[in-house]
N, C-alpha and C positions, 0 to 999 in steps of 0.2 A: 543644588545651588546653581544658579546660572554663573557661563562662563562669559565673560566680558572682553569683548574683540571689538577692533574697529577706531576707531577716531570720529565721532559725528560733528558737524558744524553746523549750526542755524542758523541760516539763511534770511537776510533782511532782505526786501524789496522795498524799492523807492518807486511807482510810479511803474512797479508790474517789472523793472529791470533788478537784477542784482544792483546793491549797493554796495559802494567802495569796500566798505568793513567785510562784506560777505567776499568779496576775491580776493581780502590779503587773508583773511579766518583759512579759505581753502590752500589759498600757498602754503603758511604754515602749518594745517592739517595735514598736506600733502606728505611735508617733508616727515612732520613726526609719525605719521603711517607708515612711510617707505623707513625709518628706523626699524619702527616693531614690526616690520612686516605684514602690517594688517591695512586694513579695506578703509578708505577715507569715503563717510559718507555723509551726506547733508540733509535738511531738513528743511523743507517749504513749505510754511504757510498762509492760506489767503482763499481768497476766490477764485479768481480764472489766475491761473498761473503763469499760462501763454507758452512762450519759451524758456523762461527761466529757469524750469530743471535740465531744460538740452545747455542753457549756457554754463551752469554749476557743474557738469560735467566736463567741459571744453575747458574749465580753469580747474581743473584738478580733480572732480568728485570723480567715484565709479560706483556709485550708486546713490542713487537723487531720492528720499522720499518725498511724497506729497499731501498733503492735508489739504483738499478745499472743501468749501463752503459757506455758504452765502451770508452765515451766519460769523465767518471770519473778513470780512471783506475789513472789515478796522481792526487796528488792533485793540482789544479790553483785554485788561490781564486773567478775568477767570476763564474765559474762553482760551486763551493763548496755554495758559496752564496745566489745566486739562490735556488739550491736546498733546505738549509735550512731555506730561508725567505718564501718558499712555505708550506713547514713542518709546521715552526712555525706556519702559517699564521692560516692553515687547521685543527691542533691540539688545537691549544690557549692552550702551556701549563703553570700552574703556574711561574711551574720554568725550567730555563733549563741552565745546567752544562756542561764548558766546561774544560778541562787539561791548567793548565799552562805549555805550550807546544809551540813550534815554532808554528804549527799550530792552536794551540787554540789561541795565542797570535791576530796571523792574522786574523782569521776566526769568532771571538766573537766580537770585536769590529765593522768590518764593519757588522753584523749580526744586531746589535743593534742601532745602526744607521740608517739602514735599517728598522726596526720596531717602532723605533722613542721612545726606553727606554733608562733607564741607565745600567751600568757594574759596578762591580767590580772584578778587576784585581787581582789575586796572592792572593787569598784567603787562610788562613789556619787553619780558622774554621767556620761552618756552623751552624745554626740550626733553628728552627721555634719560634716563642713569641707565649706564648700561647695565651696570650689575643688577640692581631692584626691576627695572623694567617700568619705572615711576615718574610720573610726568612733573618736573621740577618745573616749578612755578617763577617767575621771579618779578616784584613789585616794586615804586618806590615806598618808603613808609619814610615819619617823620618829615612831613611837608615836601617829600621830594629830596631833604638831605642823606638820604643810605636807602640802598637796596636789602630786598632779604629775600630770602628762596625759601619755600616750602613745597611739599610734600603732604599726600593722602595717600594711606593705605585703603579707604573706604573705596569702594566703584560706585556708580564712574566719577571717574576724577575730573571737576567741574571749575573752567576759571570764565574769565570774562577778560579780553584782550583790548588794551588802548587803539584806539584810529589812531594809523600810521605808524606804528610799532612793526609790524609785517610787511611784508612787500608780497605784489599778487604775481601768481607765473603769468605765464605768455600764454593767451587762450590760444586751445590747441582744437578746432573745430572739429577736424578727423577721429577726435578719442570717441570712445563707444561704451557706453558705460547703463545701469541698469534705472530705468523711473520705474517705481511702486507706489502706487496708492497706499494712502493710510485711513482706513474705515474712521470716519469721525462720526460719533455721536451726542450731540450735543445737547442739554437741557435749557429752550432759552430761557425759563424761569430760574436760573441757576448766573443765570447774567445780570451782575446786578448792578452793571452802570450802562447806558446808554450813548452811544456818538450823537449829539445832536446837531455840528456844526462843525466845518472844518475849516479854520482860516489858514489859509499859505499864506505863510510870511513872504515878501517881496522883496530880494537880494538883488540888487545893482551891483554890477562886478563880479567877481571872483568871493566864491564863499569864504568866511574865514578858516573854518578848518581841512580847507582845500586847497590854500592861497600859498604856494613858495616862496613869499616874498611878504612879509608882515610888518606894518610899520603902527608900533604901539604907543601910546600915551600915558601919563598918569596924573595922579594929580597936581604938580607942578605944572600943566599945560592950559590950565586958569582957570578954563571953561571953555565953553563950547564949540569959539571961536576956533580958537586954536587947533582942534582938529579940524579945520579947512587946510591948513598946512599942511598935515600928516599926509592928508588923503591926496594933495598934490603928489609930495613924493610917494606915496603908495601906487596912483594913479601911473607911474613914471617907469615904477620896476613891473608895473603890470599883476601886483597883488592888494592885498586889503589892509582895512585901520582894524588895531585892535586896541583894546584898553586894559587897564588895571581895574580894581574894584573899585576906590572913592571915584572915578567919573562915572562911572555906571550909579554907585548910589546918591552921585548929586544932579542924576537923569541929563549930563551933558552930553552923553550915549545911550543908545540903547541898552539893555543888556544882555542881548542878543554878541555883544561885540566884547564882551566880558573875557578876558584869558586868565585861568588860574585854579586852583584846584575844584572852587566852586563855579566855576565858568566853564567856559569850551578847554581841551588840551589841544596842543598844537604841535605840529612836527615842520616846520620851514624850511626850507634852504638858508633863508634871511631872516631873521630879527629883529628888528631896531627898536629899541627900546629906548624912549625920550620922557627922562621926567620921571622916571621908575623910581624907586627905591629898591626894588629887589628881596620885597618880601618873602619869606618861604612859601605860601601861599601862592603870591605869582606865580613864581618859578615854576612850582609843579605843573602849573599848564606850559610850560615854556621852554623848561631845561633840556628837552628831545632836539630843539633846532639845531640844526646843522653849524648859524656861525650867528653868535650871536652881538651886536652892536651897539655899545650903553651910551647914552648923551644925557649929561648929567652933571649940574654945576656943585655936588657935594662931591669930591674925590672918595672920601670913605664911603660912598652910596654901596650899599653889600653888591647890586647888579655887578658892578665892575670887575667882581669874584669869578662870574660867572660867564662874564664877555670877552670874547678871543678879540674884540677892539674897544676900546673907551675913547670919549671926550669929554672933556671936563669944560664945562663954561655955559652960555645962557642960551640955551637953546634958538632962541627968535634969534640970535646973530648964527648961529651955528648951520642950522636946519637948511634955511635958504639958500646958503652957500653951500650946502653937500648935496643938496637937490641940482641945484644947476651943474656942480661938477658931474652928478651921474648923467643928469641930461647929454651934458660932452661926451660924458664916456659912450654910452650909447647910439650918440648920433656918429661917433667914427668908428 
């Protein structure tokens, strides 16, 4: 029977660099490695890799694998799958960590399936039992309203962790740590969806689930108009508009700009939530922010449960006058 050591984390690339998820994935690896006393290692997939297993090391790994091939330059989930049921298979590691991520979303579940374990989804907090030695999971469940922790005896023990849930160390360039190749072999008759086109979407500003400062809408803000207001004061704290579901599905946004359990999750400094109701749905994208701010002319609006400040009353009198107050605040 294989013996199950280590901590692995899978390593997303944006653009050939580590992305955000992939250095808070290694913090938190980091930390639950130095518990069990075992080797935090990561896992990179793609084509030309460049630097990015020297920088997976500088933010916590000590030992980087690699998978390239030209045949991985996109991501498709049968090729990506493959690869890391061979990984896991060869490594046996205790644990291994993926991004609550479009791609981790897809790539973690049939992974474990594939190895014939459990998952848990949208984690946002980790840690080890010291008596069992067991990587206690802990999730929202019920829209966001209560937490629950679980537990697998099964190896390796597999979650998928919320962006912004973790914080990344401090790259430390001097660590020294080990890159290995991962022999890929791939069948491309065994690929059976194709990349045929890749559009970048076009973000003016500060991305939303990047942004410290979020100024959202819903659907008391009429239509479409109305977020030109928002994005003022957005524009103002130096972060982005985000919305609730009914503007996204009466297309007065994007829904790319969507917060909520079926939209982006968000972790802010700031919140402002104008016109919200406070659906459990929202929330779960939402409830992470640091301080959250509800403007809302129903007093019983559920948001106001949830907001360390309220206003009650009509937004278009409200809005414009907290805008220019913070203008003041800022310009002294």
């Amino acid at each position: 029977m294989a013996e199950y050591k280590g901590v692995i984390v899978y390593g997303e690339l944006v653009e050939g660099k580590l992305s955000s998820i992939t250095t808070e994935l290694l913090g938190c690896g980091r930390r639950l490695a130095d518990e069990l006393k075992e080797d935090l290692l990561c896992i990179l997939v793609g084509d030309k890799l460049g630097e990015a297993p020297k920088k997976a090391i500088a933010f916590g790994a000590d030992k980087v694998y690699t998978a390239e091939d030209p045949l991985l330059k996109e991501y498709q989930t049968d090729s990506y799958v493959a690869v890391m049921e061979k990984a896991a298979k060869d490594i046996s590691p205790r644990i291994l960590l993926f991004g609550q991520t479009s791609v981790g979303r897809d790539l973690a579940p049939r992974l474990a399936f594939r190895l014939g374990v459990s998952l848990s989804m949208d984690c946002i907090e980790l840690s080890i039992d010291s008596g069992t030695k067991l990587l206690q999971q802990t999730r929202p469940v019920y829209g966001g309203n209560a937490r629950a922790t679980f537990t697998s005896e099964v190896f390796p023990q597999m979650a998928t962790v919320r962006q912004k849930a973790m914080s990344p160390l401090e790259p430390n360039e001097s660590r020294k740590g080990d890159i290995t190749p991962i022999k890929v072999e791939l069948d491309p008759a065994k690929i059976r969806t194709k990349v045929l086109d890749t559009v970048k979407e076009e973000v003016v500003g500060v991305k939303l689930e990047d942004a410290q400062a979020i100024v959202a809408g819903g659907r008391g803000i009429g239509g479409p108009d109305g977020f030109k207001q928002l994005e003022e004061l957005a524009k103002v704290l130096k972060g982005a508009v985000g919305a609730s579901r009914p503007p996204c599905d009466n297309k007065w946004v994007p829904d790319t700009m969507q917060v909520g359990l079926t939209g982006k999750i968000v972790t802010p400094e700031l919140y402002i939530a104008v016109c919200i109701s406070g659906a459990s749905q929202h929330l779960a994208g939402c409830s992470s922010a640091k301080n959250i701010i509800a403007i809302n002319k129903d007093s019983e609006a559920n948001i106001f449960k949830e907001a360390r400040f309220g206003i009650v009353g009509d937004w278009k009198q409200i809005l414009p006058a907290f805008t220019e107050k913070v203008k003041e605040l800022l310009a002294g």
